[in-house]
C-alpha positions in Angstrom: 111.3 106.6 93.2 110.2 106.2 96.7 107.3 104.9 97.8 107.8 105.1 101.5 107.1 101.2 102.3 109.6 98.3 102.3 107.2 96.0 101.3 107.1 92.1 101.6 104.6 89.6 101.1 103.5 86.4 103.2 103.8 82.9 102.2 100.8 81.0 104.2 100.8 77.2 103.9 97.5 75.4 104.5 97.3 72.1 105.8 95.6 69.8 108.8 97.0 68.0 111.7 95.2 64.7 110.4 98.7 62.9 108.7 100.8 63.8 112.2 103.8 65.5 112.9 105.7 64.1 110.8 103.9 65.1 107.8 103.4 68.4 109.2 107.3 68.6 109.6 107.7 67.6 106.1 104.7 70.5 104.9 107.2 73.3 107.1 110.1 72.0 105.4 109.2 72.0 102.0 107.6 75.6 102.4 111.1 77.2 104.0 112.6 75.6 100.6 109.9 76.9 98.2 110.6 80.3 99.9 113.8 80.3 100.0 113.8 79.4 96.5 111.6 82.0 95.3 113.5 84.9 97.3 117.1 83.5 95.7 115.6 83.4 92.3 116.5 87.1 91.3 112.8 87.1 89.4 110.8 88.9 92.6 111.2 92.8 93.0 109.7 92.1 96.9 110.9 89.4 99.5 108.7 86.4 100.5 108.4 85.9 104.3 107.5 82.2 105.5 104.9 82.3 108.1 103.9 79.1 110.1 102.0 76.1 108.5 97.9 76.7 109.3 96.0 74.1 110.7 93.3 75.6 112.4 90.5 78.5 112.2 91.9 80.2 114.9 95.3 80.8 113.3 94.4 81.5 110.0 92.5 83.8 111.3 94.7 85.7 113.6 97.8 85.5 110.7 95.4 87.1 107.8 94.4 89.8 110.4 98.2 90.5 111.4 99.1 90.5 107.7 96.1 93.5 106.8 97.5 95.6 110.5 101.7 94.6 109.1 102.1 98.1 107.0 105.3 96.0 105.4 102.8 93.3 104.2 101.7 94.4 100.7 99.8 90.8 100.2 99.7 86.9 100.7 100.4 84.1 98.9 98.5 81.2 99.7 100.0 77.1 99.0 98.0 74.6 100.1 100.3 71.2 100.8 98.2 68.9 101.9 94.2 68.9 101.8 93.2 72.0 103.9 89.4 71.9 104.5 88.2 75.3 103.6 85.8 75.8 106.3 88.8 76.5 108.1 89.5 79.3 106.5 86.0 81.3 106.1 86.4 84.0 108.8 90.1 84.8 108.0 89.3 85.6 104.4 86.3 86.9 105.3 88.3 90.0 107.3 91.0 89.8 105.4 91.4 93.0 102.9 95.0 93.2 101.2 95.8 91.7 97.6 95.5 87.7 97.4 98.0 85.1 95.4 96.7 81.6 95.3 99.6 79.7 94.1 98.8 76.1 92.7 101.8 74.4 92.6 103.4 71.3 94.8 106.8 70.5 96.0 107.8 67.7 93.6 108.0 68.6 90.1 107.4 65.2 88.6 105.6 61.8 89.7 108.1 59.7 91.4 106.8 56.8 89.9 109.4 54.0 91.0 108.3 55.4 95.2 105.1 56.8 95.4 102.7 55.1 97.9 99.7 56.2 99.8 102.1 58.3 102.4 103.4 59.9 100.0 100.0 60.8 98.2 98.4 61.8 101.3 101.3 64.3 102.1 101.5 65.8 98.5 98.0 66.4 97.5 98.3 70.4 95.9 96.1 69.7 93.8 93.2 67.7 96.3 94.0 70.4 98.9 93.9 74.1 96.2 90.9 72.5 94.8 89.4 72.6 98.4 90.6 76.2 99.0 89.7 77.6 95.3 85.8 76.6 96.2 86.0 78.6 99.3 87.5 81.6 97.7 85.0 81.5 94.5 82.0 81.0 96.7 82.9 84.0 98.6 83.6 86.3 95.6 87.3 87.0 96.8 88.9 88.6 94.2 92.6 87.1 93.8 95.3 86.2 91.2 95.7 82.1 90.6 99.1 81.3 89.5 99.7 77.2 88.1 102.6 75.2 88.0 105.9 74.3 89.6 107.5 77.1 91.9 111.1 76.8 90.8 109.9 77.6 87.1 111.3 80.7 86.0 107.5 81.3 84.2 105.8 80.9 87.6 108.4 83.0 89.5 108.0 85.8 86.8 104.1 85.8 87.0 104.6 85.6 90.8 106.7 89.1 90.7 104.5 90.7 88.2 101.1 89.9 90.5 103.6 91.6 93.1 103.4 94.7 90.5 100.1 94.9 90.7 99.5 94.3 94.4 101.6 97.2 95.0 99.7 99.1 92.8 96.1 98.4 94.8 98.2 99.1 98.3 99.4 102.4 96.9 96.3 103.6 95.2 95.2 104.6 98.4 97.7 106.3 99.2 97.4 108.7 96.3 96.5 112.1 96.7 95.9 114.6 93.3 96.7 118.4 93.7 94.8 120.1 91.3 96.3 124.0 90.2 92.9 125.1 89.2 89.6 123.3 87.3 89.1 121.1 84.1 89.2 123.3 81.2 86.0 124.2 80.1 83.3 122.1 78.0 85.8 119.2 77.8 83.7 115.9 79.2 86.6 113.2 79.5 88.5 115.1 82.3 85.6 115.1 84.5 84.7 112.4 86.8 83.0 111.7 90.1 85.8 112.7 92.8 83.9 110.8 95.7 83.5 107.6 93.9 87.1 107.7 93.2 88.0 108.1 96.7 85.6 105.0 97.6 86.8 102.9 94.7 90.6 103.5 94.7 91.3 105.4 97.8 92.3 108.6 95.8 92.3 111.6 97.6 92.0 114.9 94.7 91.9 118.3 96.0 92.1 121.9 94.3 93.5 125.3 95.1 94.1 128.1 93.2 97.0 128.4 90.9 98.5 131.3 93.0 98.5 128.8 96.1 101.2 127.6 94.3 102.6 131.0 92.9 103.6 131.8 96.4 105.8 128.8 96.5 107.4 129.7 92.8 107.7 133.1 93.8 109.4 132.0 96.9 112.3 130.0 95.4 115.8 132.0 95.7 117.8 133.5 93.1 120.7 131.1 93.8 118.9 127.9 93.9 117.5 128.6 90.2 120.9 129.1 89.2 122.2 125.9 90.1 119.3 123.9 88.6 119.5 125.7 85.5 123.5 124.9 85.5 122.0 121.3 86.0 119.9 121.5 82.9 122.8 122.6 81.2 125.1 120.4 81.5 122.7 117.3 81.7 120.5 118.1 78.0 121.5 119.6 74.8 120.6 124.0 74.5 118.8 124.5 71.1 119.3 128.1 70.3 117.9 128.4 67.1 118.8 131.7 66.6 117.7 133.3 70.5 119.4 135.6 71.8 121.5 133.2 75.1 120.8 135.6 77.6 117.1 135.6 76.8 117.0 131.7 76.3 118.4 131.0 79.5 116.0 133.2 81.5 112.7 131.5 79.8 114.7 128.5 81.1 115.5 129.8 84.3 111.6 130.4 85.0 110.9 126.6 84.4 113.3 125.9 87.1 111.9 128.4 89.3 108.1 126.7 88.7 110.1 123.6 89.3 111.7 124.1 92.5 108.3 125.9 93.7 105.9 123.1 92.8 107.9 120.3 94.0 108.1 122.5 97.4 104.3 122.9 97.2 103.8 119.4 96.8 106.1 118.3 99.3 104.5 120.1 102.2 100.5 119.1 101.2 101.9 115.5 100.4 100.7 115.1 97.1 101.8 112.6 94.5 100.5 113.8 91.2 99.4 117.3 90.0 96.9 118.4 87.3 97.4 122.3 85.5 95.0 124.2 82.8 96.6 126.2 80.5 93.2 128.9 80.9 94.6 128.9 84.7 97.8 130.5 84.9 97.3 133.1 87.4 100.5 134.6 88.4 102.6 131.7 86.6 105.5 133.3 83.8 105.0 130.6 81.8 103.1 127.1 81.3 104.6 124.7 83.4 106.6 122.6 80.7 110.2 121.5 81.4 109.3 122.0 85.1 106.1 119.2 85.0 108.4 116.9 82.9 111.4 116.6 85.6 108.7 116.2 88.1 107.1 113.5 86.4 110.4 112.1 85.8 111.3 112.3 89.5 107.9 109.9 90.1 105.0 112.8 90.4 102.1 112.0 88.1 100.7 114.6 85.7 96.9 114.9 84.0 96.3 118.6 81.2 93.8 120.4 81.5 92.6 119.3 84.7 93.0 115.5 83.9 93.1 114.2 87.5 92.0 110.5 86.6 95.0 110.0 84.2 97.1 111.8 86.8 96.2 109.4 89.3 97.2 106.9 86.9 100.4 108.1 85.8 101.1 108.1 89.4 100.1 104.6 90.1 102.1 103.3 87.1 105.3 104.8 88.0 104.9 103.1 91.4 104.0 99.4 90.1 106.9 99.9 86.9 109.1 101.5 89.8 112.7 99.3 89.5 111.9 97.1 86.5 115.1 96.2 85.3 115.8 97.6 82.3 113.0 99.9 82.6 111.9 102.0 79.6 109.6 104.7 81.2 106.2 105.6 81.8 104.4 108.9 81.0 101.5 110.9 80.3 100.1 110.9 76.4 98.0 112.0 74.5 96.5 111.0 71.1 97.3 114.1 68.3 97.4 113.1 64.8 97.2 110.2 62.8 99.3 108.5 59.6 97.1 106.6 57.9 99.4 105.5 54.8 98.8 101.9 54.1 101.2 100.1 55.7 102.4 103.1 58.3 99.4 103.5 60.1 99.9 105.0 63.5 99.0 107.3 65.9 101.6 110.6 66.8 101.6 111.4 70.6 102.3 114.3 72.0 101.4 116.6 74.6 101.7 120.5 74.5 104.6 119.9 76.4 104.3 117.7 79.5 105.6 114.1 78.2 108.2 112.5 80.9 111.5 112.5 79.8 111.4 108.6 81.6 110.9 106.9 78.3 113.4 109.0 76.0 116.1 107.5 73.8 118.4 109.3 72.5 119.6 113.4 73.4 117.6 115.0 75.0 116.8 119.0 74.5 115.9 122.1 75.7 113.4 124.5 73.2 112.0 127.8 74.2 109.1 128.2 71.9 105.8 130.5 71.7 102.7 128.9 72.7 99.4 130.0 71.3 97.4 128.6 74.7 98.2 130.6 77.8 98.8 134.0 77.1 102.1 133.6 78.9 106.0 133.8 77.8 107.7 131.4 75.6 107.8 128.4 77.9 111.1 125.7 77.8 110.3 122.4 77.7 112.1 119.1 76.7 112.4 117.6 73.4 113.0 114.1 72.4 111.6 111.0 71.0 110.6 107.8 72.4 111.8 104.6 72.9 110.1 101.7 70.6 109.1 98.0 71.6 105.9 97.1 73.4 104.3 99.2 75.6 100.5 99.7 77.4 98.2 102.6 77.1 95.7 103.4 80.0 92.3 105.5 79.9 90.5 105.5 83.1 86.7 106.9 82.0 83.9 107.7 83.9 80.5 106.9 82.7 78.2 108.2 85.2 77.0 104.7 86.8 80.9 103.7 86.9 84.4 103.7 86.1 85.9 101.6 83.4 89.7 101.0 82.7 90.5 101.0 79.0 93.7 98.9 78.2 95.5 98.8 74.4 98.4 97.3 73.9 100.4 99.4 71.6 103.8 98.7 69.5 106.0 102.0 69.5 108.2 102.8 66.2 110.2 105.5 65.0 108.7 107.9 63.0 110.1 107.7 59.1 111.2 111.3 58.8 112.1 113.8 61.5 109.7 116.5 62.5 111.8 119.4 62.4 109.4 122.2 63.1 107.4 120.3 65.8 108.8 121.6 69.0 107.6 119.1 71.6 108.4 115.5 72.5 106.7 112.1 70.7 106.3 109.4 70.6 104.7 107.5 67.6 102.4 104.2 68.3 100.4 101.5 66.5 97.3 100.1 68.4 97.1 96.4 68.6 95.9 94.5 66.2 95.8 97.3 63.9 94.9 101.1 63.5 91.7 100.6 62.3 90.4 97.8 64.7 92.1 99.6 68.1 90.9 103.1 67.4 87.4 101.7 66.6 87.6 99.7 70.0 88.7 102.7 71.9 86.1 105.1 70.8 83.5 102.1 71.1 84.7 102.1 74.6 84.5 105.5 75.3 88.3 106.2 75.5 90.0 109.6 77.0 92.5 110.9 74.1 95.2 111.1 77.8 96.5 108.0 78.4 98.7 106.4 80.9 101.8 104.7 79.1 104.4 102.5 79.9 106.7 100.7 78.5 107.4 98.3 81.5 103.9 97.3 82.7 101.8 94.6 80.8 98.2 94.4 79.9 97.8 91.2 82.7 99.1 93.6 85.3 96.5 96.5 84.9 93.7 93.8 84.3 94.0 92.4 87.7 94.4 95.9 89.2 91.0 96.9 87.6 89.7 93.9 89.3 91.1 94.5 92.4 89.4 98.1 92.4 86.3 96.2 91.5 86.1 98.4 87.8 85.2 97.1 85.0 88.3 96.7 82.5 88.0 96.2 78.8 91.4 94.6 76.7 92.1 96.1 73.3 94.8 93.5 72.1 95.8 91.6 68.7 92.7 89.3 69.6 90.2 92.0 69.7 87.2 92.3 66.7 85.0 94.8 66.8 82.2 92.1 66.7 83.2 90.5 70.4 84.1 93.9 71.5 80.7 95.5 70.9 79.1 92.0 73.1 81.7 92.4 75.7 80.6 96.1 76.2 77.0 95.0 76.1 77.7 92.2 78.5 80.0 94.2 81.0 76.9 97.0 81.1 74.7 94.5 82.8 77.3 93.2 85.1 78.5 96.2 86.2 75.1 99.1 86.2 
């Protein structure tokens, strides 16, 4: 999935001319190693670019500044060698507006103990110097991501590329735009939100038109470029009959690819990343977008029902921070259905109608044409699978009138015991941390959407300092969580952030 940007981040050294040249040559030198040893070390999805040592107001100043105008520089990472007085530093913070990385760490690993003598201590004093520069940062309310401990550990280099994640995330979230084919459905409270706050907090641009805007483009599509995406649907997922008549399955299947082929067109031409549809909506539409919002989704758009544009957003913006995880496992729109609350087998079935990304499948995947009670439309195709199991993160971005708050559980995916032979849609089938009773008591506490934004290949850390970065209030539902400290954090985080 493309994002449009090559992105890099900065490596800005702080130090002082007081020690001379030669210390100064030493500071240069064992930054181009550090680098150089962070970019070989396989860990970082994003290359680190050395910039020169800064030793005075003037260039710190003008380097932050050149990073926010660089469109390639997605954040800086800041190492202070020696001591760096901080005053030095105020007005280049002060204008600076990308992500922040304050890495505490120092050259040498260990003490050399038989060597070290007061050159050597004045040259490698990390943890004097960061000290200085935390202050500054903390008395100015910078929001920023602190990283400890020696730069060639494998640790620090992974929590280095996972705060690159993130950053990526808070550059790209304004860049988001949200296409919405019609309105929230009716009477339904958790899809509706405050569209120019979004915009001011996260850069989100949501617009709306009507569904036959978009039927135009569907209706558009030719006869012969359906074909070949249905022969493409063919021969890449398993045809489940069932008893249909072929001729008839494969033109319910046919009209997916047409919606497919026209909304990706439709979005291509507004520029738009992520798309909300109502089933009451339709307009000229054969069918419910099903199959056709899954490939999308799979192809990087995000996706909100019923009008969901906050969890579309989010979709979106997950895709792009989880985008090249190695061994990724998918991210997707969810939503919370039924329950099993068999001691020992408690979980939560997810579902969706029919719009869950086919990203975090294992196994075949299908094609079903089934009726749909919503919609008042023909049988729509959509793909059928399960989902992958391990550890994974569910998102709920609420709005609560005074402000947004970012609901994170971490979840543990299983396989369901038995097949579901009658359920025609694809699932996945979750556990809340700690436990069922504790996480769905903490999410309702918290006033949690029952869409989420799930992935497998983001961590809870990650979409904790992207709430921060957004200046929202985030709350963790984790295997530390009691309902006791939850209920006080709420209260707490109500004060803090009316």
């Amino acid at each position: 999935m493309k994002t449009g940007r090559d992105y890099k981040f900065w490596f800005c050294t702080g130090s002082q001319d007081l020690y001379g040249e030669e210390c100064l040559r030493k500071v240069a030198e064992h930054s181009a190693k550090i680098v150089e040893g962070l970019n070989a070390s396989g860990r970082l999805p994003f290359e680190v670019v050395l910039k020169p040592t800064l030793i005075d107001p003037a260039t710190i100043r003008r380097t932050l500044n050149e990073a926010n105008e660089d469109g390639e520089c997605a954040g800086v990472i800041t190492w202070m060698h020696t001591f760096s007085p901080a005053k030095m530093w105020i007005l280049g913070l002060k204008e600076y507006r990308k992500p922040l990385c304050h890495l505490h760490t120092q050259f040498n690993e260990e003490i050399p103990y038989d060597t070290i003598d007061m050159d050597f201590m004045n040259e490698n004093q990390s943890a004097h110097g960061d000290r200085e520069f935390g202050h500054m940062v903390s008395r100015m309310g910078i929001e920023r991501k602190i990283i400890v401990g020696h730069w060639a550990n494998a640790e620090v280099q992974e929590k280095i590329g996972s705060w690159m994640r993130t950053a990526i995330g808070i550059m790209e979230s304004s860049h988001i735009r949200v296409c919405r084919i019609g309105d929230n459905m009716n009477n339904v409270a958790v899809t509706e939100g405050d569209k120019v706050e979004a915009e001011v907090k996260f850069g989100w641009e949501i617009d709306h038109y009507c569904v036959n805007d978009a039927v135009e483009y569907v209706n558009a599509v030719s006869e012969g470029d359906v074909n070949a995406l249905v022969e493409e649907y063919y021969s890449k997922y398993q045809i489940l009959l069932e008893g249909r008549d072929p001729k008839e399955f494969r033109a319910h299947v046919a009209a997916q690819a047409k919606i497919e082929i026209g909304l990706e067109k439709f979005l291509e031409d507004g520029d738009y990343h992520a798309i909300v549809t109502h089933f009451g909506m339709l307009g000229g539409l054969q069918q419910l977008p099903g199959l056709a919002i899954q490939r999308l989704m799979e192809k990087g758009y995000g996706f909100g029902g019923e009008g969901d544009w906050k969890t579309a957003a989010m979709v979106r913006l997950m895709k792009i921070m989880a985008a090249g995880v190695p061994g990724a496992k998918g991210t997707s729109f969810m939503e919370d259905y039924t329950y099993n609350l068999v001691p020992g087998k408690e979980g939560i079935l997810q579902a969706h109608m029919l719009e869950v990304c086919p990203s975090i499948a294992e196994g075949p995947i299908s094609i079903k044409v089934q009726p749909l009670s919503m919609g008042n439309r023909e049988d729509p195709a959509r793909l059928v699978f399960t989902s992958k199991t391990g550890p994974a993160v569910a998102t709920s971005l609420v709005a609560l009138g005074n402000r947004f708050r970012l609901i994170i559980n971490a979840v543990d995916c299983k396989k369901c015991e038995k097949e579901m032979p009658k359920l025609p849609v694809a699932t996945a089938f979750w556990t809340p941390q700690p436990d069922l009773a504790t996480g769905a008591q903490a999410w309702i506490l918290a006033g949690g959407a029952h869409h989420t934004a799930f992935s497998y290949d983001l961590t809870v850390d990650q979409m904790v300092d992207w709430a921060a970065a957004m200046g929202i209030e985030s709350v963790v539902i984790d295997k530390d969580t009691t309902i006791r400290n939850f209920k006080n954090e709420l209260r707490w985080n109500s004060i803090y952030y009316r």
